[in-house]
C-alpha positions, 0 to 999 in steps of 0.5 A: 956678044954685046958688051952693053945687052939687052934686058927684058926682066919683069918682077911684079908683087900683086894679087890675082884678079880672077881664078887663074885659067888653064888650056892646053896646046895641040901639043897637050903643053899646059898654058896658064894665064891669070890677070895680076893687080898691082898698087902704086901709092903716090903723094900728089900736093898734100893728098895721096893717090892710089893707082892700080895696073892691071898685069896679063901673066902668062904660065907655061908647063908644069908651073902653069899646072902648080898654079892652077891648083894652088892660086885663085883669085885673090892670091898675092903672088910675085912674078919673074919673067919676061915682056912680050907683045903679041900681034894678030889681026882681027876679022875687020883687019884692025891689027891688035896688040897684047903686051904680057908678062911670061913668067918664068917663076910664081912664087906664092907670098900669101892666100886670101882666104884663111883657114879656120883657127883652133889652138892657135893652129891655122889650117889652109883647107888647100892643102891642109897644112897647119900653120902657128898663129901667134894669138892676137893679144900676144905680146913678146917676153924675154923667150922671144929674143935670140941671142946672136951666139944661138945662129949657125953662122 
């Protein structure tokens, strides 16, 4: 083992661009991919810029199977994994390139539509979990503060 080794280690914050899709393999393993949109904001002289990456993300296995039932275009998900670039060639024997994100994990950070609000309760019709929403006029009072010697640790 090298003292200094390599890293290949991806973390993107973005959001689906398209519905993700799922395949399978000969060998009936599940395969996810989806395209992931992120934003870089940056100040050029006096004005700011905003630029957008396109990211190719890849799933394999039972994560790809979670994703595709849970995620959809729009999702703000963040993704670990790896780099990879694949090679083939195409009929008129141009070699061609994909560079792509192989994930080892998708964590779900928000969807982008919302379910309906009733009580202040918010109910994601995904999964039909129930959610409290603080009202939009609130405002914080005395019961809000946590007192240090309230936490466990």
């Amino acid at each position: 083992m090298s003292l200094f080794g390599d890293i290949n280690k991806v973390e993107l914050l973005g959001n689906i661009t398209s519905d993700p899709e799922i395949r399978y393999t000969p060998n009936g393993a599940a395969v996810c991919s989806f395209s992931l949109a992120t934003n870089r904001r940056y100040k050029q002289g006096e004005t700011w810029k905003d630029e957008t990456s396109f990211h190719n993300i890849v799933v394999w296995a039972n994560l790809a199977t979670s994703i595709t039932q849970r995620a959809k275009k729009g999702t703000r998900v963040l993704v670990t994994g790896r780099l990879q670039t694949r090679s083939w060639d195409s009929k008129d024997g141009k070699k061609n390139y994909k560079t792509e994100v192989i994930a080892d994990d998708v964590f779900l950070i928000d969807r982008y539509e919302r379910g309906k609000m009733e009580n202040n309760i918010e109910t994601n019709p995904a999964n039909n979990v129930q959610v409290p929403v603080k009202p939009t006029n609130y405002t914080p009072d005395d019961s809000d503060i946590i007192n240090p010697d309230d936490l466990p640790f």
